[in-house]
N, C-alpha and C positions, 0 to 999 in steps of 0.2 A: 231969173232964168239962167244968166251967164253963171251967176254963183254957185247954183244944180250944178251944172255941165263940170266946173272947175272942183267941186267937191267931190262928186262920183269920179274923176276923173284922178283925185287924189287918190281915194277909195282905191280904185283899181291898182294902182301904183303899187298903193301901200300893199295890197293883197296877194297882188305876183311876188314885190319883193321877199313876201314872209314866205310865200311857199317855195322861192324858188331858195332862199337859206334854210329850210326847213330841208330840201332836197339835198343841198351839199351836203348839210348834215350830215343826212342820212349817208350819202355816199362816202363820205370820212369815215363816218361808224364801221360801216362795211369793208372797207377797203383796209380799215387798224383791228378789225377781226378777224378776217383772211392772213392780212401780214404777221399777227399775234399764233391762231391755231396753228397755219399750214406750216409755221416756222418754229413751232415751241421747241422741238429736240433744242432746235440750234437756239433759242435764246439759255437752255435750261443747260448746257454747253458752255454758252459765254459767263453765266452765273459762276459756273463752278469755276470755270478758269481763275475769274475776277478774284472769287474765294480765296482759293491757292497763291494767286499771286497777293493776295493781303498777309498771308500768314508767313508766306515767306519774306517778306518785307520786315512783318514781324519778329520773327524768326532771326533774321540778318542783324537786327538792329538791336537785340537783345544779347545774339554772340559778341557783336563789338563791343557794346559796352563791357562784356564778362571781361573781353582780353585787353580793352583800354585800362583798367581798373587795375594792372600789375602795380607792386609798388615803385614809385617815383625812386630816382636816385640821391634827389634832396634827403640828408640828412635830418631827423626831425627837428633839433633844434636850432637849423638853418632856415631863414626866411630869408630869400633876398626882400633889397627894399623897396618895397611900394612906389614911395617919392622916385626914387630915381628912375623904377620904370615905366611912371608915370612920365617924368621930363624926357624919358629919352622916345619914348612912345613905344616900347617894346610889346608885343603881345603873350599872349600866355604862349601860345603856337611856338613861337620865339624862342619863345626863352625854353621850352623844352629842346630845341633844337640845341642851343648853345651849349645846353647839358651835356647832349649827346655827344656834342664837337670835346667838348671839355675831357667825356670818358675817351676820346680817340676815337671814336665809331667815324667810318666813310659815308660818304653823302647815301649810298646805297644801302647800309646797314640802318642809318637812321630814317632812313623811309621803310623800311622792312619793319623795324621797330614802333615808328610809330603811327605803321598803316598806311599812310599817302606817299604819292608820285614821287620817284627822281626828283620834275620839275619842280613840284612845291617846295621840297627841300630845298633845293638850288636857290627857290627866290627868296625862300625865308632868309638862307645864309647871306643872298645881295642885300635881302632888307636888315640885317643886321649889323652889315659891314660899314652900313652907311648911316646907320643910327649910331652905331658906336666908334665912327672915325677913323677903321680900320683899311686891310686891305688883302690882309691874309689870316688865315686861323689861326694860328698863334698867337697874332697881337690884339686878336677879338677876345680870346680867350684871358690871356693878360691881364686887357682895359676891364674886362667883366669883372674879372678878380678883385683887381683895384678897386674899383666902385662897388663890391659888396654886390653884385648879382651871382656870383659863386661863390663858392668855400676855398 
């Protein structure tokens, strides 16, 4: 008899709880139909925006490559050496800088040149200074020479 009472008593439980998620359900459903119709312009608005903003991203990232692609001023039968800027831990970023420094260009022209900050330029020349034991542009330029990272 206790076991009746504790099974229907399950039963009921179990019964409300499905209907009453069967209710929120419903209530989610209706409230992401309301928020979806009454609001399409404005979602079919952020669509497009989002659109736009993808092509022009696309867009951006295809100019720079076309105008990073000028030719380098490395000579073609000039490589600097590998090994060495491997020991000295120069980067590619770098060592374009050094170029720039090498043709005279100002910290301003080689950022103009080659797309990024004042800053970055600044800190490549620090990271170069002290990679290559220097302390002024000339004697970076120099030590580079010496060591076969330039012509």
């Amino acid at each position: 008899m206790v076991s009746d009472v504790i099974k229907s008593w399950w039963a009921n439980i179990l019964l409300y709880g499905l209907s009453l998620g069967l209710l929120l359900a419903a209530l989610q459903f209706s409230q992401y139909r309301l928020l979806t119709i009454g609001n399409a312009e404005k979602w079919y608005i952020g669509l497009v925006a989002i659109l736009f903003a993808g092509v022009g991203i696309w867009a951006g990232r295809k100019l720079i490559r076309k105008n990073s692609s000028e030719p380098t001023p490395i000579s073609a039968e000039f490589l600097p050496k590998e090994a060495v800027l491997k020991q000295l831990g120069i980067t590619p970023r770098e060592l374009e800088v050094l170029q720039q420094m090498a043709q005279g260009l100002s910290n301003q022209e080689i950022a103009e040149k080659l797309y990024v900050s004042l800053n970055t330029v600044k800190t490549h020349t620090s990271n170069l200074f002290s990679k290559l034991g220097v302390l002024r542009r000339t004697q970076a330029i120099q030590r580079a020479k010496a060591i076969g990272l330039l012509e």
